[in-house]
C-alpha positions as CSV (number, residue, x, y, z in Angstrom):
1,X,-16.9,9.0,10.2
2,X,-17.0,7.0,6.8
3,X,-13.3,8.1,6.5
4,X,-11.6,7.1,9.9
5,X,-13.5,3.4,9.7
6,X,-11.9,3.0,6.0
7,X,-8.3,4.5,7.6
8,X,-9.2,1.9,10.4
9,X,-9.7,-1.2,7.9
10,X,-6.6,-0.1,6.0
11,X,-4.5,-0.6,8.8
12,X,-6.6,-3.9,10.4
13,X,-5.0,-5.2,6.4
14,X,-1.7,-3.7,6.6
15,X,-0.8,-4.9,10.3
16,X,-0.8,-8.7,9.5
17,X,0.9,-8.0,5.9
18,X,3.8,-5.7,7.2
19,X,4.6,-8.7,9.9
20,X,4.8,-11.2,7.2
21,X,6.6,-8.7,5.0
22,X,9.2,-8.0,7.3
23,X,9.9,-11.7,8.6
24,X,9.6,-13.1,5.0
25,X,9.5,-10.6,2.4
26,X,6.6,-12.0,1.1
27,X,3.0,-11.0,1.6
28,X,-0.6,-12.8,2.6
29,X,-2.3,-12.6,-1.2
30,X,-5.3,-14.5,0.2
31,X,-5.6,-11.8,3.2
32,X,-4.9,-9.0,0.5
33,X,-7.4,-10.4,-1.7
34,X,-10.1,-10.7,0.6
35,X,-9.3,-7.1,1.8
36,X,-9.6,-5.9,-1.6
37,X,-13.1,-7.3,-2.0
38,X,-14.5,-6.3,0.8
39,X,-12.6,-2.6,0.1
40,X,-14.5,-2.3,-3.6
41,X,-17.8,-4.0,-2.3
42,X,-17.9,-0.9,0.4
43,X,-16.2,1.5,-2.0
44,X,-19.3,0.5,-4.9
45,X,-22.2,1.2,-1.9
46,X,-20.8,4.4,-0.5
47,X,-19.0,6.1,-4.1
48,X,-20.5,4.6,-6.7
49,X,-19.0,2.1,-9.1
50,X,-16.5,4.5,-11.6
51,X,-15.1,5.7,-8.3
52,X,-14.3,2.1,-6.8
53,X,-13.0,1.0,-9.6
54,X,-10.5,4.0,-10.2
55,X,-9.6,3.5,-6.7
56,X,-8.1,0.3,-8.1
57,X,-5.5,2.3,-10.2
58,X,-2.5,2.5,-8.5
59,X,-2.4,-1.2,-7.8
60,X,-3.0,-2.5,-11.4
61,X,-0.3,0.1,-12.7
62,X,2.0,-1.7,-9.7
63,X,1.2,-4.6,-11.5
64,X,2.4,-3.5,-14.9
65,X,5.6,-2.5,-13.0
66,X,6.3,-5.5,-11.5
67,X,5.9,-7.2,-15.0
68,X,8.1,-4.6,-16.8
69,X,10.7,-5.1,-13.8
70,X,11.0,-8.4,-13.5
71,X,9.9,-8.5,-9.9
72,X,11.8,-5.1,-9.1
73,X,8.1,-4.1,-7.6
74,X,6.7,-7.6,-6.4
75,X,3.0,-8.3,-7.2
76,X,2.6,-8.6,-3.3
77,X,3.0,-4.8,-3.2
78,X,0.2,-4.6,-6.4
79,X,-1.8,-6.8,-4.2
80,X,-1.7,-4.4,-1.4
81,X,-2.2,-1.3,-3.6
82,X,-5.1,-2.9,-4.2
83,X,-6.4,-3.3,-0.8
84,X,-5.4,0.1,-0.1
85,X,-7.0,1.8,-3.1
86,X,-10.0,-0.3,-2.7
87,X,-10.3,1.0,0.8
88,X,-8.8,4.9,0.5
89,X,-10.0,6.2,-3.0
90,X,-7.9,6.7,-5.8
91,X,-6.0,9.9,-4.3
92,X,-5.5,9.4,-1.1
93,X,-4.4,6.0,-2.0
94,X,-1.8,8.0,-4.5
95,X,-0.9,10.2,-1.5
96,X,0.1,7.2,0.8
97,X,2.2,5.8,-2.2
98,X,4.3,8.7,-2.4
99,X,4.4,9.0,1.5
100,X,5.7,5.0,1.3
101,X,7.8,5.3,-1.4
102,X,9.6,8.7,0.1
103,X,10.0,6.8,3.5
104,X,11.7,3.8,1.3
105,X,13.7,5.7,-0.4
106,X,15.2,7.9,3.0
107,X,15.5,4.4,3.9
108,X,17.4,3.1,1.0
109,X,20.0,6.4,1.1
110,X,20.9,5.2,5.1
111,X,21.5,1.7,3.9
112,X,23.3,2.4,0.9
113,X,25.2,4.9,2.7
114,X,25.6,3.0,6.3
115,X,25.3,-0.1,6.1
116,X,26.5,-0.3,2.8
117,X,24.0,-2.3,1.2
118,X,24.0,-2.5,-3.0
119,X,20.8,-1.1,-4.8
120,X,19.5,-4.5,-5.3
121,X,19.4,-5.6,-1.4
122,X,15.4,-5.9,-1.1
123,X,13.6,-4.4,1.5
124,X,9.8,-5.3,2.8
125,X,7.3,-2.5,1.2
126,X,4.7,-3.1,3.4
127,X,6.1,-1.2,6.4
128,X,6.6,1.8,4.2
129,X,3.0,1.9,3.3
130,X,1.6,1.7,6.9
131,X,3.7,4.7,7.2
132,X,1.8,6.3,4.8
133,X,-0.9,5.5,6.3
134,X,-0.2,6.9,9.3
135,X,0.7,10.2,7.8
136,X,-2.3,10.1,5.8
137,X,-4.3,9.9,9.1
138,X,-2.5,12.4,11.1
139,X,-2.9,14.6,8.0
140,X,-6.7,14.2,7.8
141,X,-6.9,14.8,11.3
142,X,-5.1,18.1,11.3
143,X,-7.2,19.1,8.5
Protein backbone atom coordinates (compact mmCIF):
# COMPACT_ATOMS: atom_id res chain seq x y z
CA UNK A 1 0.00 0.00 0.00
CA UNK A 2 3.25 2.11 1.07
CA UNK A 3 4.23 1.77 -2.70
CA UNK A 4 1.03 2.86 -4.72
CA UNK A 5 0.70 6.21 -2.13
CA UNK A 6 4.53 7.06 -3.03
CA UNK A 7 3.65 6.15 -7.08
CA UNK A 8 0.59 8.42 -6.24
CA UNK A 9 2.72 11.47 -4.73
CA UNK A 10 5.24 11.01 -7.56
CA UNK A 11 2.80 11.89 -10.05
CA UNK A 12 0.60 14.65 -7.66
CA UNK A 13 4.68 16.39 -8.29
CA UNK A 14 5.12 15.50 -11.80
CA UNK A 15 1.54 16.76 -13.11
CA UNK A 16 2.12 20.46 -12.30
CA UNK A 17 5.95 20.21 -13.46
CA UNK A 18 5.26 18.52 -16.85
CA UNK A 19 2.60 21.47 -17.60
CA UNK A 20 5.06 24.09 -16.89
CA UNK A 21 7.70 21.99 -18.63
CA UNK A 22 5.88 21.75 -21.73
CA UNK A 23 4.48 25.47 -21.97
CA UNK A 24 7.94 26.92 -20.75
CA UNK A 25 10.58 24.51 -20.67
CA UNK A 26 11.30 25.42 -17.42
CA UNK A 27 10.28 23.79 -14.20
CA UNK A 28 8.62 24.80 -10.58
CA UNK A 29 12.10 24.40 -8.26
CA UNK A 30 10.10 25.69 -5.25
CA UNK A 31 7.32 22.84 -5.96
CA UNK A 32 10.31 20.28 -6.75
CA UNK A 33 11.90 21.25 -3.64
CA UNK A 34 9.22 21.02 -1.40
CA UNK A 35 8.45 17.57 -3.00
CA UNK A 36 11.84 16.45 -2.35
CA UNK A 37 11.53 17.16 1.39
CA UNK A 38 8.65 15.85 2.05
CA UNK A 39 9.84 12.54 -0.32
CA UNK A 40 13.22 12.11 2.06
CA UNK A 41 11.29 13.10 5.32
CA UNK A 42 8.86 9.92 4.41
CA UNK A 43 11.68 8.00 2.79
CA UNK A 44 13.93 8.48 6.41
CA UNK A 45 10.59 7.13 8.66
CA UNK A 46 9.63 4.17 6.43
CA UNK A 47 13.57 2.96 4.97
CA UNK A 48 15.76 4.25 7.16
CA UNK A 49 18.20 7.14 6.54
CA UNK A 50 21.20 5.33 4.18
CA UNK A 51 18.28 4.27 2.05
CA UNK A 52 16.72 7.87 1.66
CA UNK A 53 19.59 9.29 1.08
CA UNK A 54 20.84 6.92 -1.78
CA UNK A 55 17.47 7.44 -3.17
CA UNK A 56 18.90 10.92 -3.81
CA UNK A 57 21.52 9.55 -6.37
CA UNK A 58 20.32 9.78 -9.53
CA UNK A 59 19.38 13.48 -9.15
CA UNK A 60 22.78 14.76 -7.67
CA UNK A 61 24.65 12.73 -10.61
CA UNK A 62 21.91 14.87 -12.95
CA UNK A 63 23.40 17.64 -11.30
CA UNK A 64 26.97 16.87 -12.11
CA UNK A 65 25.65 16.42 -15.75
CA UNK A 66 24.13 19.49 -16.14
CA UNK A 67 27.39 21.22 -14.85
CA UNK A 68 29.72 19.14 -17.09
CA UNK A 69 27.12 19.96 -20.06
CA UNK A 70 26.64 23.32 -19.84
CA UNK A 71 22.93 23.04 -19.32
CA UNK A 72 22.67 20.05 -21.90
CA UNK A 73 20.69 18.30 -18.77
CA UNK A 74 19.07 21.35 -16.97
CA UNK A 75 19.15 21.44 -13.18
CA UNK A 76 15.25 21.46 -13.37
CA UNK A 77 15.50 17.86 -14.47
CA UNK A 78 18.21 17.26 -11.30
CA UNK A 79 15.57 18.94 -9.29
CA UNK A 80 12.96 16.52 -10.26
CA UNK A 81 15.25 13.39 -10.07
CA UNK A 82 15.28 14.52 -6.84
CA UNK A 83 11.75 14.44 -6.04
CA UNK A 84 11.46 11.28 -7.78
CA UNK A 85 14.25 9.43 -5.98
CA UNK A 86 13.17 10.92 -2.78
CA UNK A 87 9.75 9.51 -3.30
CA UNK A 88 10.57 5.98 -5.46
CA UNK A 89 13.98 4.54 -3.96
CA UNK A 90 17.09 4.57 -5.59
CA UNK A 91 16.15 1.71 -8.19
CA UNK A 92 12.97 2.23 -9.17
CA UNK A 93 13.81 5.79 -9.49
CA UNK A 94 16.85 4.44 -11.87
CA UNK A 95 14.23 2.35 -13.73
CA UNK A 96 11.87 5.39 -14.55
CA UNK A 97 15.05 7.21 -15.77
CA UNK A 98 15.81 4.76 -18.30
CA UNK A 99 12.05 4.41 -19.16
CA UNK A 100 12.20 8.58 -19.65
CA UNK A 101 15.21 8.78 -21.30
CA UNK A 102 14.18 5.74 -23.85
CA UNK A 103 10.75 7.53 -24.51
CA UNK A 104 13.01 10.93 -25.23
CA UNK A 105 15.13 9.43 -27.27
CA UNK A 106 12.19 7.44 -29.71
CA UNK A 107 11.16 10.93 -29.49
CA UNK A 108 14.18 12.62 -30.62
CA UNK A 109 14.77 9.93 -33.73
CA UNK A 110 10.91 11.11 -35.05
CA UNK A 111 11.91 14.67 -34.75
CA UNK A 112 15.23 14.52 -36.18
CA UNK A 113 13.90 12.29 -38.77
CA UNK A 114 10.25 14.11 -39.39
CA UNK A 115 10.19 17.12 -38.50
CA UNK A 116 13.61 17.70 -39.12
CA UNK A 117 14.67 19.19 -36.00
CA UNK A 118 18.84 19.58 -35.23
CA UNK A 119 20.18 17.68 -32.07
CA UNK A 120 20.22 20.72 -30.20
CA UNK A 121 16.31 21.68 -30.54
CA UNK A 122 15.37 21.20 -26.68
CA UNK A 123 12.62 19.32 -25.61
CA UNK A 124 10.59 19.43 -22.01
CA UNK A 125 12.03 16.21 -19.77
CA UNK A 126 9.38 16.28 -17.51
CA UNK A 127 6.75 14.53 -19.82
CA UNK A 128 9.20 11.77 -20.41
CA UNK A 129 9.54 11.00 -16.76
CA UNK A 130 5.74 10.79 -16.07
CA UNK A 131 5.99 8.29 -18.61
CA UNK A 132 8.18 6.44 -16.72
CA UNK A 133 6.23 6.60 -14.16
CA UNK A 134 3.41 5.30 -15.63
CA UNK A 135 5.27 2.30 -16.86
CA UNK A 136 6.74 1.87 -13.56
CA UNK A 137 3.14 1.61 -12.12
CA UNK A 138 1.70 -0.64 -14.70
CA UNK A 139 4.84 -2.78 -14.15
CA UNK A 140 4.40 -3.01 -10.42
CA UNK A 141 0.91 -3.79 -10.87
CA UNK A 142 1.42 -6.67 -13.21
CA UNK A 143 3.96 -7.96 -10.95
Amino acid sequence: MSYILRLGMTAVILTPCCITDMKSKTLPTVWLLAGTAAGTAWAVWERGLLLALMGLLPGCVLFAVSFATRGGIGKGDAYLYLAVGSLLGLWNCLTVLFAALLLASCYGIFLMKVRKKGRKYKIPFAPFTAGGCLLLGILSLLA
